[in-house]
N, C-alpha and C positions, 0 to 999 in steps of 0.2 A: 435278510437273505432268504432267497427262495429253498426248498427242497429240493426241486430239482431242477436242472438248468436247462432254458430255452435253445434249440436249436435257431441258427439264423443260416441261411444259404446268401452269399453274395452275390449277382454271377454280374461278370466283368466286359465290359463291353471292348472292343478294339479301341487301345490305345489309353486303357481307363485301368492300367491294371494298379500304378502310383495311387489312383483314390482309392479302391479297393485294400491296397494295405493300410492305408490311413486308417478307414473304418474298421477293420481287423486288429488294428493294432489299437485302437482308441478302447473298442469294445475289451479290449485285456487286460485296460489300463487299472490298475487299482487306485482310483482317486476320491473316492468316499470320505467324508468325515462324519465325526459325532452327531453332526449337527445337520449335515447336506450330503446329501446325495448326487451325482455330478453324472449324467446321464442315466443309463439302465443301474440297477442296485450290482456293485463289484460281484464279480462270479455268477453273476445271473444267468447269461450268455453265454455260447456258445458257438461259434462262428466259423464256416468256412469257406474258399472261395470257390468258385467255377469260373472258368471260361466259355465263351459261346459255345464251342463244340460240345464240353461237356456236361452243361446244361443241355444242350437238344439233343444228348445218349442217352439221359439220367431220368427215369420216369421217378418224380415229386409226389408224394400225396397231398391234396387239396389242403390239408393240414399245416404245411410244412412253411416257416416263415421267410419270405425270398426279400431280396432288398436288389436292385436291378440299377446299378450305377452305368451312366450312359446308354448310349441308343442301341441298343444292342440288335442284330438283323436281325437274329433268330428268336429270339423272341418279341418281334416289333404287334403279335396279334396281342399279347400280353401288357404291352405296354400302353397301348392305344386303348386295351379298357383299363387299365388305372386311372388313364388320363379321365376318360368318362365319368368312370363309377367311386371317385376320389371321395372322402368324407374329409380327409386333408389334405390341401390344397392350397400349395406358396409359389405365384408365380411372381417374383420380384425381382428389379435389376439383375433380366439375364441368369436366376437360380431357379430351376424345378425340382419341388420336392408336392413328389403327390402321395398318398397312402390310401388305398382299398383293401378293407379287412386284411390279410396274412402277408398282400403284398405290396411294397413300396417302388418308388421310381424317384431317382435323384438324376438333375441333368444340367446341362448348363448352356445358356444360348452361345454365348463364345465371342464369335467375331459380329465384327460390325458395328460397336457400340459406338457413339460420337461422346466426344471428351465429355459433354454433361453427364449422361448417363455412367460413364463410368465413374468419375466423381462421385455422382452421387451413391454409386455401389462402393466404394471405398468408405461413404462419411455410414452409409447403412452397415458395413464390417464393424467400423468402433462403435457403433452402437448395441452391437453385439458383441462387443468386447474385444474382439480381434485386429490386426492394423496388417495393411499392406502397403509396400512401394508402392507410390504412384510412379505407375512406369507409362504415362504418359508426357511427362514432368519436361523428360530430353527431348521428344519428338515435337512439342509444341516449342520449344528452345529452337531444334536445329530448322523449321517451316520459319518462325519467325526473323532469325536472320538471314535465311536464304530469300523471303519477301523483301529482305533489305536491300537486297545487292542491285547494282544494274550492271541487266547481262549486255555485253558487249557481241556484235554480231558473230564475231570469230570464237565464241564463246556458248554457244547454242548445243556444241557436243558432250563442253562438261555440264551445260545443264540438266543435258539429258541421261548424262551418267549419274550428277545428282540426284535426278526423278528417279534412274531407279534404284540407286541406294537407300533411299524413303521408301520406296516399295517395300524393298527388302524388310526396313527397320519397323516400318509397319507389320507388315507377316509374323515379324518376333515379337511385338507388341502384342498384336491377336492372340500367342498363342498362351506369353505370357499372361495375359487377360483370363485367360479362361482356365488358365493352371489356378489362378487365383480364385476366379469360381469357385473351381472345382474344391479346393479347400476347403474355402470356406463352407459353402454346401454341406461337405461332408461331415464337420463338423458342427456346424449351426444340426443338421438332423442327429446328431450323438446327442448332444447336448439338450433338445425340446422336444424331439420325438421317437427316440427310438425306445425308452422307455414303455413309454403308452403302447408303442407299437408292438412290445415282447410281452406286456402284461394284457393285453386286451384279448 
């Protein structure tokens, strides 16, 4: 256990405020043993959030440990040198976690992933110990029996109200995708780097 405890600033991008408590709440977690230590050392840390707006009120000293989950506008000059000036750097199945001395960036590509690719970020979660829904599982289910059917001419209007309830189930798929990201993400950087990143 340290002496004294590290300050961490979050600051939370639109729509990223769900990952934000995750790592808030993960960092309070008391889960240490005799034996292992389970991210940063219990009570190490000290954590709070921002949002855009008050991140760009709040003048920071160059000192101060920031962790930037999502694309955040206001600070996109700050994010683009993380990207740069990174000495840690995981860009893998759609997860960005980059770390430059005091400040980090966690992000997730999101949409647009083809069923290989997510798969294989799903078999990449258990490998890290975690398991997600494949929630592509129904949407390949309801494409394969709708490739079954034969559309009958007079039958052209519910195909295309099929197409766009695929659309739709799609769009909930993307967004579900990237919630799952996002998780994981956040936890994968608890668990291997936010230690190094509060003691360095």
């Amino acid at each position: 256990m340290f002496g004294a405890k590290e300050s961490v600033v979050i600051v939370e991008a639109k729509g990223c405020g769900k990952y934000c408590k995750q790592l808030y709440t993960l960092i309070g977690t008391n889960n240490d043993n005799k034996d292992d230590v389970i991210g940063p050392v219990d009570g190490s840390v000290e954590a709070s959030i921002f949002n855009e707006k008050q991140f760009a009120s709040t003048l920071l000293s160059s000192d101060q440990k920031i962790i930037f989950v999502g694309r955040s506008k206001s600070a996109k000059d700050y994010l683009d040198t993380i990207e740069t000036e990174a000495t840690v750097r995981l860009v893998e199945h759609g997860i960005k976690i980059h770390v430059s001395g005091k400040q980090a960036y966690i992000d997730v590509a999101g949409n647009g992933l083809s069923s290989e690719d997510y798969h294989a970020f799903l078999d990449y979660t258990k490998e890290h110990g975690q398991r997600f829904e494949d929630l592509m599982k129904n949407l390949r289910q309801e494409k394969d029996e709708q490739e079954g059917k034969v559309i009958a001419p007079l039958a052209f209007f519910g195909k295309a109200v099929s197409n766009a309830s695929t659309s739709i189930s799609t769009a909930l798929k993307d967004r579900g995708i990237r919630d799952q990201q996002f998780r994981f993400a956040i936890k994968l950087f608890y668990l291997n780097y936010l230690r190094a990143f509060v003691e360095a």
